[in-house]
ChimeraX commands (.cxc) that place a marker at each C-alpha (Angstrom):
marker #1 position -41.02,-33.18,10.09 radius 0.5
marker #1 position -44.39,-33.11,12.16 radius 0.5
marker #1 position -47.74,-33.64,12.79 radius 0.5
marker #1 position -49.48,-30.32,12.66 radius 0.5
marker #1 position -53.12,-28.60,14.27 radius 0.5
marker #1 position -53.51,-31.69,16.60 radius 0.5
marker #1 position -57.20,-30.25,18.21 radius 0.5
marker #1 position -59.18,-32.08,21.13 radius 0.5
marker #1 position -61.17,-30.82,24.15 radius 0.5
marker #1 position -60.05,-32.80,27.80 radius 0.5
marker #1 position -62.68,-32.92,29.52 radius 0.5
marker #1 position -62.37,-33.66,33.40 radius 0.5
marker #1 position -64.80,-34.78,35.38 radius 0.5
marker #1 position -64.87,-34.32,39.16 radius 0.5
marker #1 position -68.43,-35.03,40.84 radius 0.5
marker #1 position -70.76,-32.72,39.37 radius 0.5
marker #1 position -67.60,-29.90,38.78 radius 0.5
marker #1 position -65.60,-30.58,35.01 radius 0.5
marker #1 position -62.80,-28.71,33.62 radius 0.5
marker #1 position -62.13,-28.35,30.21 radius 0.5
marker #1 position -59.14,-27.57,28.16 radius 0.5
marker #1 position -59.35,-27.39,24.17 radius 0.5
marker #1 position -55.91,-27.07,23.00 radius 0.5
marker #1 position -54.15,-27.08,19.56 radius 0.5
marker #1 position -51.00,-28.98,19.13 radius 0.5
marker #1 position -47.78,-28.55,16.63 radius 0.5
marker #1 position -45.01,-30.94,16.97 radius 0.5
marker #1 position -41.80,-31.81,15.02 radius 0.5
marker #1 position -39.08,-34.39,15.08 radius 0.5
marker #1 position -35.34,-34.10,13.75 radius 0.5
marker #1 position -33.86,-37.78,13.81 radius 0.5
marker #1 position -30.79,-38.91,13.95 radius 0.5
marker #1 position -30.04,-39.56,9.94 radius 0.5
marker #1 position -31.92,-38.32,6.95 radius 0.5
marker #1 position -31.84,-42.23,5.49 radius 0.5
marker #1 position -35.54,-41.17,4.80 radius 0.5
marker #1 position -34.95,-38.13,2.40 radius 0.5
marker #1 position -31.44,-39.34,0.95 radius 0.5
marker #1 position -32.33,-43.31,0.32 radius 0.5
marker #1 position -36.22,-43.48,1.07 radius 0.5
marker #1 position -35.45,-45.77,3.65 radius 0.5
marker #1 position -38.41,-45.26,6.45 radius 0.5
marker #1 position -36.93,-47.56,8.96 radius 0.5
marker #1 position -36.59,-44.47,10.88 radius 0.5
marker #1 position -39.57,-42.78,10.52 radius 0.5
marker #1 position -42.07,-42.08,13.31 radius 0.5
marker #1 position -45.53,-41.71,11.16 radius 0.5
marker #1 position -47.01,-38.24,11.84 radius 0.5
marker #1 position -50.21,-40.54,12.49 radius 0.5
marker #1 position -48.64,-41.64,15.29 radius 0.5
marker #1 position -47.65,-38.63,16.78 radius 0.5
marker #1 position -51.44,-37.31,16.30 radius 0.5
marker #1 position -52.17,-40.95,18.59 radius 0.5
marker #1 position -49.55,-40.44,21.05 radius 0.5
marker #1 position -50.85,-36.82,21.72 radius 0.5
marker #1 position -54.31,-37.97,22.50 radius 0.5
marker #1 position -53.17,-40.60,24.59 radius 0.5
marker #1 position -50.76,-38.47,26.73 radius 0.5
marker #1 position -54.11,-35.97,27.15 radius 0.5
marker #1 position -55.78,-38.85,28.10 radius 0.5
marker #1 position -53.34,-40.49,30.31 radius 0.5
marker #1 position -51.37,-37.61,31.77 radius 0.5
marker #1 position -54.43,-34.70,31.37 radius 0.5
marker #1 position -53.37,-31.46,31.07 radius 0.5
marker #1 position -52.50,-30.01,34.22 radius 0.5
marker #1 position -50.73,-26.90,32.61 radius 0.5
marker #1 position -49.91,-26.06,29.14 radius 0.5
marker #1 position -46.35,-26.19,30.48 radius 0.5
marker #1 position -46.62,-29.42,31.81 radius 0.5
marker #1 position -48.21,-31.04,28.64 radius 0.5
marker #1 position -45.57,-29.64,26.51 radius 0.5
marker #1 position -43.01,-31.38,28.69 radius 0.5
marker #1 position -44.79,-34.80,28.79 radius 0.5
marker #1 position -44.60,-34.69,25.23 radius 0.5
marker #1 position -41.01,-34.22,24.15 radius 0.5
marker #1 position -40.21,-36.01,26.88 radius 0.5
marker #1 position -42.42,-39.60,25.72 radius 0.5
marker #1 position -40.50,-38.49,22.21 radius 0.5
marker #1 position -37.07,-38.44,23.60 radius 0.5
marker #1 position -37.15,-42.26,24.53 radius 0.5
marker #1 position -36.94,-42.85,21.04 radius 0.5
marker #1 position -33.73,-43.27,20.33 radius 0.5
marker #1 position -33.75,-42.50,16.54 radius 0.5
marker #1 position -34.64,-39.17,17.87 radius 0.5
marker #1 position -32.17,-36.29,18.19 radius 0.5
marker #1 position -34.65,-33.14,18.73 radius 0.5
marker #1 position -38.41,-32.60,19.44 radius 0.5
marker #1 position -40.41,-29.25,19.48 radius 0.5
marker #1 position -43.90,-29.23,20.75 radius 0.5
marker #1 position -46.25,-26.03,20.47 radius 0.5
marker #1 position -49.44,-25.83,22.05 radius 0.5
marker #1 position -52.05,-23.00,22.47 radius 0.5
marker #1 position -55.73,-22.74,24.35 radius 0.5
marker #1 position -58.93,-21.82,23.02 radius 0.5
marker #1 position -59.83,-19.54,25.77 radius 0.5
marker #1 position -62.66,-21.08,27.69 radius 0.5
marker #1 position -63.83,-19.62,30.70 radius 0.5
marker #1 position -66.16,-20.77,33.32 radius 0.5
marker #1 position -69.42,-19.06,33.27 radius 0.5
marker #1 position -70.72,-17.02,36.27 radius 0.5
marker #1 position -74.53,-16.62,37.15 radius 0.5
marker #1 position -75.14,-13.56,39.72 radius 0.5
marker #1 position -71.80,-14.50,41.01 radius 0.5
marker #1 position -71.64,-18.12,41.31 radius 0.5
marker #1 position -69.54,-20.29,39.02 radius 0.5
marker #1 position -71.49,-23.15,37.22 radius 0.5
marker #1 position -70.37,-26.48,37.89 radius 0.5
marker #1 position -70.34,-27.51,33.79 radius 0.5
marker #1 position -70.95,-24.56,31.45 radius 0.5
marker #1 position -68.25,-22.05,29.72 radius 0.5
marker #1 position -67.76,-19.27,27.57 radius 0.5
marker #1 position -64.86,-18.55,25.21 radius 0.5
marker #1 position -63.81,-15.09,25.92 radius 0.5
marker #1 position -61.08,-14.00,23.67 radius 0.5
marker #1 position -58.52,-11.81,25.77 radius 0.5
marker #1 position -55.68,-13.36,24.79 radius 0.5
marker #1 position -54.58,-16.72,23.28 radius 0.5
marker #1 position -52.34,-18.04,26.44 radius 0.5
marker #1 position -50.00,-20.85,24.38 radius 0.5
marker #1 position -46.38,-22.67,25.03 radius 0.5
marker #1 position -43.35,-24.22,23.48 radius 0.5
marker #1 position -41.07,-26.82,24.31 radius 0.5
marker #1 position -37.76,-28.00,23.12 radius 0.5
marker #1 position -35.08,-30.22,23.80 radius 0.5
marker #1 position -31.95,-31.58,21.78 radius 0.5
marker #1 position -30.82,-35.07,22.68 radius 0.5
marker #1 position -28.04,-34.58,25.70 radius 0.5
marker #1 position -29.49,-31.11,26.35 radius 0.5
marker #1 position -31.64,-29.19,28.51 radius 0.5
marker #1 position -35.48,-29.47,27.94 radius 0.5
marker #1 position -36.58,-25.53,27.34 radius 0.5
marker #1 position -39.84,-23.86,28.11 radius 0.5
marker #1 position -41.56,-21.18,26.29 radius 0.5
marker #1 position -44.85,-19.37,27.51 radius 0.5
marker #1 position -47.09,-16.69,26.14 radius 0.5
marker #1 position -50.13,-15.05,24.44 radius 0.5
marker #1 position -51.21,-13.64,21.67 radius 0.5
marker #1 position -54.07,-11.51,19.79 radius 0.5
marker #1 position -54.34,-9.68,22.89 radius 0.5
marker #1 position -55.87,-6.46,22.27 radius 0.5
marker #1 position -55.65,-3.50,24.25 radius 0.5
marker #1 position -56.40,0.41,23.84 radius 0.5
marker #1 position -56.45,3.42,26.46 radius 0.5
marker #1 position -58.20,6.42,24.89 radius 0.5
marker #1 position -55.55,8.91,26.22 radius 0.5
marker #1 position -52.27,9.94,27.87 radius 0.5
marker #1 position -50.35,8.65,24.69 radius 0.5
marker #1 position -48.47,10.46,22.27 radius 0.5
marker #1 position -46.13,10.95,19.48 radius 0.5
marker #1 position -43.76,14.21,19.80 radius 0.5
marker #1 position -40.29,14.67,18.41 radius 0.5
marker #1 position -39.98,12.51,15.97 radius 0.5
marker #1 position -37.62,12.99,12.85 radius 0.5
marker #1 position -38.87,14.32,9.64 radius 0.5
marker #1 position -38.01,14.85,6.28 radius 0.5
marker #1 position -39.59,16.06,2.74 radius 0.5
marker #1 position -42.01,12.90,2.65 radius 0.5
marker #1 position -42.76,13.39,6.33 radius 0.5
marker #1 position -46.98,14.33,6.32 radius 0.5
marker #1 position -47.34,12.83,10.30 radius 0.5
marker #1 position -48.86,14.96,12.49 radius 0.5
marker #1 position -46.80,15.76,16.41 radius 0.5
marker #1 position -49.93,14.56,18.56 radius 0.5
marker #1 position -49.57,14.47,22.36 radius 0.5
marker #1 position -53.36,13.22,23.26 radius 0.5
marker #1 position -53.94,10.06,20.72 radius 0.5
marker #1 position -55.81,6.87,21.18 radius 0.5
marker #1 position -53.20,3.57,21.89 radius 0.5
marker #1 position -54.65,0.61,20.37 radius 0.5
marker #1 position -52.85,-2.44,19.39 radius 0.5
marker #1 position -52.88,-5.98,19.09 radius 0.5
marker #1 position -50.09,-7.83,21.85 radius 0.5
marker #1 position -47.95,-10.58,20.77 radius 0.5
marker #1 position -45.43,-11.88,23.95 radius 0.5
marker #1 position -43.35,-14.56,24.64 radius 0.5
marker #1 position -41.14,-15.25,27.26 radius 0.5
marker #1 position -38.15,-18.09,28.40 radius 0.5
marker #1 position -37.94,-20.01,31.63 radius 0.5
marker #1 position -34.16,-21.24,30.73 radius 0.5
marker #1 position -33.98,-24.51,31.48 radius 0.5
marker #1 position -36.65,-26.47,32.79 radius 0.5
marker #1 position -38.11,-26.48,36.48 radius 0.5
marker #1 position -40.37,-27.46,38.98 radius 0.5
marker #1 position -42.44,-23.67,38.20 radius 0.5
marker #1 position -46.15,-23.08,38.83 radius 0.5
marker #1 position -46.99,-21.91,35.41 radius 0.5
marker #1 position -50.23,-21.33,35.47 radius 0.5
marker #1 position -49.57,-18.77,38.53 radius 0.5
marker #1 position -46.65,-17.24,36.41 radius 0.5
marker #1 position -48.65,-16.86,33.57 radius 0.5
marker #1 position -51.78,-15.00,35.28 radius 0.5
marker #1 position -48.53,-12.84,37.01 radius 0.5
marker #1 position -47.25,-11.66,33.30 radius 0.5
marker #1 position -50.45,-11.13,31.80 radius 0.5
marker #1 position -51.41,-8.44,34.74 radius 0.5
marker #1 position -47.86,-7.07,34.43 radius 0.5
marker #1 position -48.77,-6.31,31.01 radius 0.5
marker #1 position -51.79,-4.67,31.65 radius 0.5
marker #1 position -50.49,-2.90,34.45 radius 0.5
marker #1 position -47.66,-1.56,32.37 radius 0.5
marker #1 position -49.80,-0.21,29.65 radius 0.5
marker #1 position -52.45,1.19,31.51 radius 0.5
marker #1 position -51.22,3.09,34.33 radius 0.5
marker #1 position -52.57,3.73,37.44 radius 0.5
marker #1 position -56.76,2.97,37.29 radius 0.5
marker #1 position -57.55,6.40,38.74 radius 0.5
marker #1 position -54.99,8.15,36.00 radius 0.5
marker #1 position -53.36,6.16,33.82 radius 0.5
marker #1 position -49.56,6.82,32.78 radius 0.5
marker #1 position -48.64,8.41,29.53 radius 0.5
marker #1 position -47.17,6.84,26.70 radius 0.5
marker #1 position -44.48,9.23,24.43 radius 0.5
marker #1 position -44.36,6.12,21.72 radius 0.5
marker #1 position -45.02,2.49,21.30 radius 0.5
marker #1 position -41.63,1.51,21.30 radius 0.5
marker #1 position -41.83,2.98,25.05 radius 0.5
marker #1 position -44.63,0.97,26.19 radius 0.5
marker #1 position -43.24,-2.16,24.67 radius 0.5
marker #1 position -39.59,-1.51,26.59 radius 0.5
marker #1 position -42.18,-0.55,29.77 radius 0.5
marker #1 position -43.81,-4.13,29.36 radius 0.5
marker #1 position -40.65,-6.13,29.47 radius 0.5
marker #1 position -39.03,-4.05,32.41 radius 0.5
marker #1 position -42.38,-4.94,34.70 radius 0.5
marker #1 position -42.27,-8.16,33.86 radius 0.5
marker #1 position -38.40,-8.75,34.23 radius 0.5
marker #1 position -38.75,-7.10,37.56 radius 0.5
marker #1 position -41.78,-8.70,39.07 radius 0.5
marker #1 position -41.52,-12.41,37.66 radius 0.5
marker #1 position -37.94,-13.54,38.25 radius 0.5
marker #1 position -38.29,-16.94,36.63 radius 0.5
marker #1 position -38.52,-15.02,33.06 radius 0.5
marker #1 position -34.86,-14.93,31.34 radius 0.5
marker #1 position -35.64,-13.67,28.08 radius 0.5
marker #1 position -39.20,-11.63,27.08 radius 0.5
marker #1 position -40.35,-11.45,23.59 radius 0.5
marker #1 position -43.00,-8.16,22.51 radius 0.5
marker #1 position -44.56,-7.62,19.67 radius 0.5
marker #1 position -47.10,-4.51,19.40 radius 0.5
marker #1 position -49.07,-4.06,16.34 radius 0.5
marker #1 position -50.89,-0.59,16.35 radius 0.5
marker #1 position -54.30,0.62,15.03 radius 0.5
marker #1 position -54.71,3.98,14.19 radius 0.5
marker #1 position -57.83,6.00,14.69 radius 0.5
marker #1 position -58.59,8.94,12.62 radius 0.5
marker #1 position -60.66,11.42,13.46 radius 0.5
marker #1 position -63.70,12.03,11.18 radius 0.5
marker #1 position -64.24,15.48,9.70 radius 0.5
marker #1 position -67.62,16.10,10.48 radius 0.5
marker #1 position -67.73,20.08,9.72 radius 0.5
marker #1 position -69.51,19.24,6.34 radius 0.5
marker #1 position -72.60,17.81,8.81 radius 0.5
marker #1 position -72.75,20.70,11.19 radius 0.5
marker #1 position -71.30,19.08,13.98 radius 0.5
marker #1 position -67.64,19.46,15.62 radius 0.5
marker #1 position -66.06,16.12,16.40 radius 0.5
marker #1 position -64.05,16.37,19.62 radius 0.5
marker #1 position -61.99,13.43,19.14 radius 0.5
marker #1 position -65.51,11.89,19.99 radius 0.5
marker #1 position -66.06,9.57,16.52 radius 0.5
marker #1 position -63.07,8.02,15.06 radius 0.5
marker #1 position -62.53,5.33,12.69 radius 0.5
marker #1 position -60.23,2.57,12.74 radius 0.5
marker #1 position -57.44,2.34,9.99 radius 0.5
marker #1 position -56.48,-1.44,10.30 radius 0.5
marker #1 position -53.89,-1.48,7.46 radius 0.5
marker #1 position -51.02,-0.45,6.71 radius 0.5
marker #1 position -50.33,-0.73,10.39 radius 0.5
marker #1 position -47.28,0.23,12.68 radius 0.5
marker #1 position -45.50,-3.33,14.61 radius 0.5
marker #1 position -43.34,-2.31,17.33 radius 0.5
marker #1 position -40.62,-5.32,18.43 radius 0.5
marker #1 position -38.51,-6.06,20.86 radius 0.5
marker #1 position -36.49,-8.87,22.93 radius 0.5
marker #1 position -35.39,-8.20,26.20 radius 0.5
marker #1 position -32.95,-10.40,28.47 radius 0.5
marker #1 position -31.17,-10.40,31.95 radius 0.5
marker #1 position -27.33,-10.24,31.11 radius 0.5
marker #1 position -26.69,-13.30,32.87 radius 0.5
marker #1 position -28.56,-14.89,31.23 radius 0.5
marker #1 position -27.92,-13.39,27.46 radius 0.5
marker #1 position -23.89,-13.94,27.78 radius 0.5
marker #1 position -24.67,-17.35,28.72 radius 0.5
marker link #1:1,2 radius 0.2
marker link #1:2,3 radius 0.2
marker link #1:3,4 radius 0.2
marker link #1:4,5 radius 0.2
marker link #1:5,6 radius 0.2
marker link #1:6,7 radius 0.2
marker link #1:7,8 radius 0.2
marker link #1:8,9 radius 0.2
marker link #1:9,10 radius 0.2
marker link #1:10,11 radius 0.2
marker link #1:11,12 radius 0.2
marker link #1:12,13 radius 0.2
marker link #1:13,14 radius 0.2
marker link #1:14,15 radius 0.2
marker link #1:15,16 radius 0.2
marker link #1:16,17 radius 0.2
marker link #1:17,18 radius 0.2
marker link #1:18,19 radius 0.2
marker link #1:19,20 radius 0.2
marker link #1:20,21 radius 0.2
marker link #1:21,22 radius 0.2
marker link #1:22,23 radius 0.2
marker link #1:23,24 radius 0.2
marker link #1:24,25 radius 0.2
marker link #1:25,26 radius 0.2
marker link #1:26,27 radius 0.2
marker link #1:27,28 radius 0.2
marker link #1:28,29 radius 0.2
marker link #1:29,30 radius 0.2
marker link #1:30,31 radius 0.2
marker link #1:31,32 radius 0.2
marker link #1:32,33 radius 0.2
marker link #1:33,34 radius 0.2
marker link #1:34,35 radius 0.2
marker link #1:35,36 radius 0.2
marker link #1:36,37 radius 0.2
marker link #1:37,38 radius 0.2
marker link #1:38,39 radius 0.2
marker link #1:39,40 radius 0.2
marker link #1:40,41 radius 0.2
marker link #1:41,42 radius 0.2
marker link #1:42,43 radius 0.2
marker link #1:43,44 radius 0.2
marker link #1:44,45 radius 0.2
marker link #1:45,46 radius 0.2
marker link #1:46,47 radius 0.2
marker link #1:47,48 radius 0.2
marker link #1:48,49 radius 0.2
marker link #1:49,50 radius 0.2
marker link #1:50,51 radius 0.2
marker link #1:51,52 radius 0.2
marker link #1:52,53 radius 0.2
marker link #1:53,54 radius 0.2
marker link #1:54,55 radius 0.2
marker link #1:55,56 radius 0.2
marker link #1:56,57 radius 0.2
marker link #1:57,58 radius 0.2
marker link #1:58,59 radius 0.2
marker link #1:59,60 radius 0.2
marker link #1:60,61 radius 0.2
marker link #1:61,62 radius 0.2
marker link #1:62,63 radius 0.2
marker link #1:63,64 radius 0.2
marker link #1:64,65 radius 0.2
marker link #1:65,66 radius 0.2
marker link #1:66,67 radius 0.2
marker link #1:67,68 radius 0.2
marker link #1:68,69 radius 0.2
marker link #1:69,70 radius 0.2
marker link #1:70,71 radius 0.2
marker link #1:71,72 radius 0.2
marker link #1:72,73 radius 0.2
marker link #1:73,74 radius 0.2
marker link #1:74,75 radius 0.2
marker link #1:75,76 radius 0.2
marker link #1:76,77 radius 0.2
marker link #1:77,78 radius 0.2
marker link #1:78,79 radius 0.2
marker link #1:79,80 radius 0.2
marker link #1:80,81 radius 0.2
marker link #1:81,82 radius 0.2
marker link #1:82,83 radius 0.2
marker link #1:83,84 radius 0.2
marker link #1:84,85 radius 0.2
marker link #1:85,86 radius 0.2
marker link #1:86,87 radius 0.2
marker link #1:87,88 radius 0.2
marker link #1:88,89 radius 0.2
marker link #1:89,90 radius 0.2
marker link #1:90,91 radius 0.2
marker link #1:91,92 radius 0.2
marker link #1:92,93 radius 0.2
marker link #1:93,94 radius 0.2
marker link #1:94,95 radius 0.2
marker link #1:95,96 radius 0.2
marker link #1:96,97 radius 0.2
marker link #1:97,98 radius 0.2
marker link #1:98,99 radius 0.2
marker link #1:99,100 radius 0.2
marker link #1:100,101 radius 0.2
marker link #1:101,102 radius 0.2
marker link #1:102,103 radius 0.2
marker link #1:103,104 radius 0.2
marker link #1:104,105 radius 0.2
marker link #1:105,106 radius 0.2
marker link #1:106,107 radius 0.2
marker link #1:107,108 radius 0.2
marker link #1:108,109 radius 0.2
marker link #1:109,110 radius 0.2
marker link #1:110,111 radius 0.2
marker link #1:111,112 radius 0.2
marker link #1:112,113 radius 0.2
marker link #1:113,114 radius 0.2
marker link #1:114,115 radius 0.2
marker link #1:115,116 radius 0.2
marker link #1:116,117 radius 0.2
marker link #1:117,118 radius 0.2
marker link #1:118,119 radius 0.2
marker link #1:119,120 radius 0.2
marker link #1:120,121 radius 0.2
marker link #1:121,122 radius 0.2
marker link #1:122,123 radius 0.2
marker link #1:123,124 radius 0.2
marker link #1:124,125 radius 0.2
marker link #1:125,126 radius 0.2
marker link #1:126,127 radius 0.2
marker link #1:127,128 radius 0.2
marker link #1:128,129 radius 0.2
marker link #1:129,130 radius 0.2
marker link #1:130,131 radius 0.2
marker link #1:131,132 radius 0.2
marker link #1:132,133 radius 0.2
marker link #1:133,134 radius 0.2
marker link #1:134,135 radius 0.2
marker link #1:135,136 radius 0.2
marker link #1:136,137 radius 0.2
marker link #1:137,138 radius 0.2
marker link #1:138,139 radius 0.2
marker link #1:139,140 radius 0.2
marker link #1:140,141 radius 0.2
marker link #1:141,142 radius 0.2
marker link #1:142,143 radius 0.2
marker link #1:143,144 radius 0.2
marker link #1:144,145 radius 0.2
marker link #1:145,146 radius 0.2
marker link #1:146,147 radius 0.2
marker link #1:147,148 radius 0.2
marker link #1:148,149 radius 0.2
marker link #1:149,150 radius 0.2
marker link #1:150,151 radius 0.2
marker link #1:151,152 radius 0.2
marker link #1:152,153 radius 0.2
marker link #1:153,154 radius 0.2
marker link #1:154,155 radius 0.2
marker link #1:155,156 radius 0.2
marker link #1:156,157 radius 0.2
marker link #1:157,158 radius 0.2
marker link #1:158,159 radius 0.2
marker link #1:159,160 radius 0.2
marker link #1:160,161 radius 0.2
marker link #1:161,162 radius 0.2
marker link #1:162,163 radius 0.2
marker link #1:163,164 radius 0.2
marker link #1:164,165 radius 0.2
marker link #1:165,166 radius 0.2
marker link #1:166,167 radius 0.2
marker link #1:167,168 radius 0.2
marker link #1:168,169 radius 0.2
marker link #1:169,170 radius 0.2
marker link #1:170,171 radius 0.2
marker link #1:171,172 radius 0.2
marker link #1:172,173 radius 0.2
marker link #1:173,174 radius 0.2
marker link #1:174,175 radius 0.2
marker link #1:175,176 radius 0.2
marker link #1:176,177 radius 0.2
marker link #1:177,178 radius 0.2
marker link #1:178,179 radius 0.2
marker link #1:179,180 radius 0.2
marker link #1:180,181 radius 0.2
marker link #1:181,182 radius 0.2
marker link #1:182,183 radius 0.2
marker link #1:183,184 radius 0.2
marker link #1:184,185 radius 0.2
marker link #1:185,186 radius 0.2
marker link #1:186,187 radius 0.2
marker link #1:187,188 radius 0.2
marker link #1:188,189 radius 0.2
marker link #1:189,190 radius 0.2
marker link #1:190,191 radius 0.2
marker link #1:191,192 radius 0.2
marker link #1:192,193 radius 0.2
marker link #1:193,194 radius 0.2
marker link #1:194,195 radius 0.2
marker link #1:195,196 radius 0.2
marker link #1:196,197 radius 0.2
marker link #1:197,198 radius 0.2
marker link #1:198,199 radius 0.2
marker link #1:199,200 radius 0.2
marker link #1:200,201 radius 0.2
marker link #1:201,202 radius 0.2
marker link #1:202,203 radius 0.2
marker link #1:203,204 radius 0.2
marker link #1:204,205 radius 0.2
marker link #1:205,206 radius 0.2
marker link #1:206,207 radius 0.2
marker link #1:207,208 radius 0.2
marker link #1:208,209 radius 0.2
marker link #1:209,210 radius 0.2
marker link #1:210,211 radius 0.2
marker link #1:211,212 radius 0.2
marker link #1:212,213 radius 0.2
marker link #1:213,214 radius 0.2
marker link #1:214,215 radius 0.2
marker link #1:215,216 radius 0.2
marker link #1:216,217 radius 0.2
marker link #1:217,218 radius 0.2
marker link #1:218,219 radius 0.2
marker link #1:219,220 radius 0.2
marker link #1:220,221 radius 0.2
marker link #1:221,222 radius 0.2
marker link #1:222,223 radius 0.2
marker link #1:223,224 radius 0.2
marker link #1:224,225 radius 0.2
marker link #1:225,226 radius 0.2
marker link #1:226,227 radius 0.2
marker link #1:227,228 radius 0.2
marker link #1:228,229 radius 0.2
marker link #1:229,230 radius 0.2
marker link #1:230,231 radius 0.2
marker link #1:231,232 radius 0.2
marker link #1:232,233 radius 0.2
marker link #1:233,234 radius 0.2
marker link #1:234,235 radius 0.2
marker link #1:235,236 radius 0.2
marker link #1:236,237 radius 0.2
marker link #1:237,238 radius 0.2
marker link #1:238,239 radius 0.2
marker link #1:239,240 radius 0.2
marker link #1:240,241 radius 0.2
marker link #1:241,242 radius 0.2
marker link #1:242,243 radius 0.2
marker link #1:243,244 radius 0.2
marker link #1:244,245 radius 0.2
marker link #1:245,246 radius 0.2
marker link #1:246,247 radius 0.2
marker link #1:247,248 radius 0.2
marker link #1:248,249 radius 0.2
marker link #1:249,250 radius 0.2
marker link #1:250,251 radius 0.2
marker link #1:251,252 radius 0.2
marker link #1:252,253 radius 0.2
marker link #1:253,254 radius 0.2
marker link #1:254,255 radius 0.2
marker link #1:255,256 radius 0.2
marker link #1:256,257 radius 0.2
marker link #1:257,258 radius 0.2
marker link #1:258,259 radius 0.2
marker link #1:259,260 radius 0.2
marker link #1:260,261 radius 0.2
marker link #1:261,262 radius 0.2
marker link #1:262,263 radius 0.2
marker link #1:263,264 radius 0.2
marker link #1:264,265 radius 0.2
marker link #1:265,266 radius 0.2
marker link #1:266,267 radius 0.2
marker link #1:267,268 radius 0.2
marker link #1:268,269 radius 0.2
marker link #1:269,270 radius 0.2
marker link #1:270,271 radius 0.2
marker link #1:271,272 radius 0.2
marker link #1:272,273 radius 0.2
marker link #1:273,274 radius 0.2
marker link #1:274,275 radius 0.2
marker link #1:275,276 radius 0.2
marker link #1:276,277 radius 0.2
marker link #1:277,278 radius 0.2
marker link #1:278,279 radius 0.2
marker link #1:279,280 radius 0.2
marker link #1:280,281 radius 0.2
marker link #1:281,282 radius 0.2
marker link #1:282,283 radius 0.2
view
């Protein structure tokens, strides 16, 4: 059981400079006994008010250094409890951003740029290992060529047609595992991933790279990543495509050169896949 959708903005002050973070927290307990659900005896029972105060006060005590770092702080304040035998904490960022003016940062105004939800989990069972989480989500990307779809198998229902020059548009979901808990700099780690997944699906800048599916870029993501950040045992991808269609325009005069498409947001293709070192995976 939990307290769900904790949300607060920490503000810190330093001089005339403040940071902000606005996050949005999840966590749930598992105790020891289930007194409470078998006998409706509470004696156990940490009120999910109290989790909602202990949050705040951690944020307020502790700040938020890193998402990470919060998450930790958390489960482990819960873990002194001793009626408690397992705590999960989620947290994700509203995606403020320090404004620029001609180039210079302002010392106390933002803007919420959505390019990706960054967010974190942590877990740990009573005797174990605390585990960290990291990712982002509702990151949308698109390259307006080098992708395709060639070769794929057909049958009497089978209306698709072979392209190999298509838009690639879709919306990123990725999560990744540290293993067990250390002293990592995730905030540098995280910045790392998120350019190896850009990297990976764009290519080059001057020429991109092509794409023969989105299963491939998915599998293209994860490889990057496992090769670049070595603290990343396990990375989770989830790419949900939009598909643009081409409008007919002959009925108008005009020819359409792949110039005005529209967007066909559902039904929509989702591409999965997790990814581990084998160390790590027969572990």
């Amino acid at each position: 059981y939990g307290k769900n959708t904790i949300k607060f903005l920490r503000l810190c002050r330093e001089g005339k400079k403040h940071f902000v973070k606005e996050v949005e927290v999840c966590i749930h307990l598992r105790l020891t006994s289930a007194h409470e659900y078998l006998d409706g005896n509470n004696s156990f029972v940490i009120p999910t008010d109290t989790m909602k105060n202990t949050v705040l006060a951690l944020a307020k005590t502790n700040g938020i250094p890193t998402l990470e770092q919060f998450a930790i702080d958390i489960c482990k304040h819960f873990m002194t409890f001793c009626q408690v035998a397992y705590v999960k904490t989620y947290i994700q960022e509203v995606p403020w951003q320090r404004l620029h003016e001609n180039g210079v940062p302002h010392v106390h105004s933002f803007i919420c740029v959505p390019d990706g939800i960054r967010f974190c989990e942590a877990e740990q069972c009573r005797n174990g290992p605390l585990v960290v989480f990291a990712g982002i989500k509702d990151l949308k990307l698109m390259k307006t060529t080098q992708s395709g779809f060639e070769g794929f198998y057909k049958d009497k229902y089978t209306t698709l047609p072979e392209r190999n020059d298509r838009i690639l548009c879709g919306e990123l979901f990725c999560k990744w595992s540290y293993g067990e808990c250390r002293d990592f700099d995730f905030d540098c780690i995280w910045n790392k991933i998120r350019e190896c997944i850009l990297e990976a699906f764009s290519g080059p800048p001057d020429c991109g790279e092509y794409s023969p599916s989105y299963q491939k870029t998915v599998n293209s993501i994860q490889m990057l990543v496992l090769s670049k950040v070595s603290q990343v045992q396990v990375i989770e991808v989830v790419l949900n495509n939009t598909f643009y269609n081409v409008v007919d325009m002959k009925n108008l005069g005009l020819t359409n050169d792949k110039e005005v498409l529209v967007p066909v947001e559902t039904p929509y293709g989702s591409c999965a896949c997790t990814l581990g070192r084998k160390k790590f995976l027969e572990a």
